[in-house]
N, C-alpha and C positions, 0 to 999 in steps of 0.2 A: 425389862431386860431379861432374855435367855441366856440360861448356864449350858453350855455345852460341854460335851466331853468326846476324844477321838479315841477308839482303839485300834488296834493294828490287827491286822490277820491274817495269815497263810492261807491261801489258796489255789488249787489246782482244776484241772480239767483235759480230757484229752480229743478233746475238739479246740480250742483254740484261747486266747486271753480274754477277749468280752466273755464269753463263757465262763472260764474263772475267776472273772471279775464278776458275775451274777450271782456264783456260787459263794461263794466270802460275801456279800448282800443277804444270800436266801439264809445260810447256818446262821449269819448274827440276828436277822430279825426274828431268829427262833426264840434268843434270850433277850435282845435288845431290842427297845419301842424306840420311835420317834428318831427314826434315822434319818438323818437329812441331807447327806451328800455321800460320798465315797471318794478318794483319793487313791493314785496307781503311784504309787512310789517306785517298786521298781515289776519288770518282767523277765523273767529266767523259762528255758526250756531243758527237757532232759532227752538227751538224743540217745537212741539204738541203733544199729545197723543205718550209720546214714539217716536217719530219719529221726523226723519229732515224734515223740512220744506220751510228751507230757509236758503244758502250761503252765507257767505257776505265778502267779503272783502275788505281791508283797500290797495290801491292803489298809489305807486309814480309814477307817467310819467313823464318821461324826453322828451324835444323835444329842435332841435335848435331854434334859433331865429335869424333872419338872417334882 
């Protein structure tokens, strides 16, 4: 049996959400091994003049713990 663990993490980008969702991926596997999935809880944007400006998403990763 695997013990898993989720945490949660903020993340942005100012190209688009998959992009933010890569980035909240790339910074945990910096501290965290054995990540095994990713969940989008939610996605927010931050507009200027009309326009988007910046991605953001609300991130769960899963990873084992071994």
């Amino acid at each position: 049996m695997s013990v898993l663990k989720v945490i949660e993490i903020l993340a942005s980008s100012e190209k688009g959400w998959e992009d933010a969702a890569g980035n909240a991926v790339r910074e945990a596997s910096k501290s965290v091994k054995n990540i095994r999935s990713v969940y989008i809880q939610e996605q927010s944007a931050t507009v200027s003049d009309g326009k988007i400006v910046q991605y953001r998403v609300n991130a769960k990763i899963t990873f084992e713990v071994k």
